[in-house]
C-alpha positions in Angstrom: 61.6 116.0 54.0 63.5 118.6 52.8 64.3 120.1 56.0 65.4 117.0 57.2 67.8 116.1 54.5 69.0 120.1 55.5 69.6 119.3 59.5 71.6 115.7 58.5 74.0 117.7 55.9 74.1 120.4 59.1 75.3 117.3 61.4 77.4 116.0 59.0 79.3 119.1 58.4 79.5 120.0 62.0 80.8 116.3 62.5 83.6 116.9 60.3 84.7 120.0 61.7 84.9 118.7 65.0 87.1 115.5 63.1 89.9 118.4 62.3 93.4 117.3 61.3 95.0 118.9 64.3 93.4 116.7 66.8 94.5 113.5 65.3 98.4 114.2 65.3 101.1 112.5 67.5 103.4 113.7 69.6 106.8 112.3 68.3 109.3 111.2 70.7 112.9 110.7 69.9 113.8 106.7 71.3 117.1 108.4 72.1 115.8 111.1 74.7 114.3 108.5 77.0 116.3 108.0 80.1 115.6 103.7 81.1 117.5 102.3 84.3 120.2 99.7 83.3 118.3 97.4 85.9 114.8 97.5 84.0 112.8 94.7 83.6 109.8 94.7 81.3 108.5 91.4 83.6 105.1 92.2 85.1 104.6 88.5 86.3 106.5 86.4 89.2 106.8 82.7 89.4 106.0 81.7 92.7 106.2 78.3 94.5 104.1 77.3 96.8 104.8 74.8 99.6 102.1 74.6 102.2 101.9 71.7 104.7 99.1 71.4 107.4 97.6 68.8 110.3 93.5 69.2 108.4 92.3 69.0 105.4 91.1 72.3 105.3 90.6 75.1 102.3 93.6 77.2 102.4 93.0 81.2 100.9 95.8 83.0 99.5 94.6 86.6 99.1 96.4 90.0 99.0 97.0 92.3 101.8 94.3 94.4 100.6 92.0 91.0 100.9 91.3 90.2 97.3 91.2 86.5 96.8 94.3 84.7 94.4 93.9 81.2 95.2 91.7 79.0 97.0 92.9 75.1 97.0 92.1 71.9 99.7 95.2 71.0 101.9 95.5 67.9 101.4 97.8 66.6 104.9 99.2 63.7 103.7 100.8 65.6 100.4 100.5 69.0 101.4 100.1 71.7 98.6 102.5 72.4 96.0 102.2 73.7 93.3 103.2 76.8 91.3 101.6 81.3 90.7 102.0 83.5 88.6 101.5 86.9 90.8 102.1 90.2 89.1 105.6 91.7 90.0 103.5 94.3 92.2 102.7 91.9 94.7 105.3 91.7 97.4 103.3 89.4 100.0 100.4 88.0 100.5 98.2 86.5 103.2 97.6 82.8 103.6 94.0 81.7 105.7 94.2 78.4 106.9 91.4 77.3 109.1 92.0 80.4 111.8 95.5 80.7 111.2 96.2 83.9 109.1 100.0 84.2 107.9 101.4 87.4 105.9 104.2 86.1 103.7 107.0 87.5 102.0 106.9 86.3 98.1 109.7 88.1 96.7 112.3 85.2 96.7 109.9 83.4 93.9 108.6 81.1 97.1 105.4 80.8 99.5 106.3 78.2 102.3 105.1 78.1 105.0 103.9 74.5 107.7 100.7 75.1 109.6 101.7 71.8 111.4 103.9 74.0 113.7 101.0 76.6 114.7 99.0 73.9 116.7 
């Protein structure tokens, strides 16, 4: 028992060593050294609306261009499909699967319209 109560106090002093002072400082940084563009925006999201018309009713996909899905809704013909994303600011277009119509669109502008209606 006694060598036991030996090898914790052992652990615990090698513990603290290894806990020293030095490695929990901060490097400080002066707000007035960093250089941020007047143009900066700290928004990471983009509202997107989305206006998709079509002859079936059909899923429609709206993945990325790497092929990960974003949203998956019915097409409805009569009403078509509006309705409104929130994409992160990183994503500059995105694909839209209809059926086997694939369309790669620009979603910059804050819009995603496109009419399958016209690809038949």
């Amino acid at each position: 028992m006694k060598h036991t109560l030996i090898i914790i106090m052992g652990l615990a002093l090698l513990f603290l060593a290894a806990c020293s002072e030095e490695s929990n400082k901060l490097t400080q940084v002066d707000m007035n050294n960093l250089n941020v563009p007047g143009d900066f925006n700290y928004d990471m999201n983009n509202q997107v609306l989305v206006e998709l018309q079509g002859p079936w009713r059909l899923p429609v996909y709206i993945k990325t261009t790497s092929g990960n899905l974003l949203f998956k809704a019915q097409l409805i013909p009569a009403t078509g499909l509006n309705t409104r994303l929130t994409l992160p600011k990183t994503i500059r277009q995105v694909i839209v699967q209809y059926q086997m119509y694939e369309q790669t669109i620009d979603v910059t502008g804050g819009s995603l319209a496109y009419d399958f209606t016209a690809s038949e």
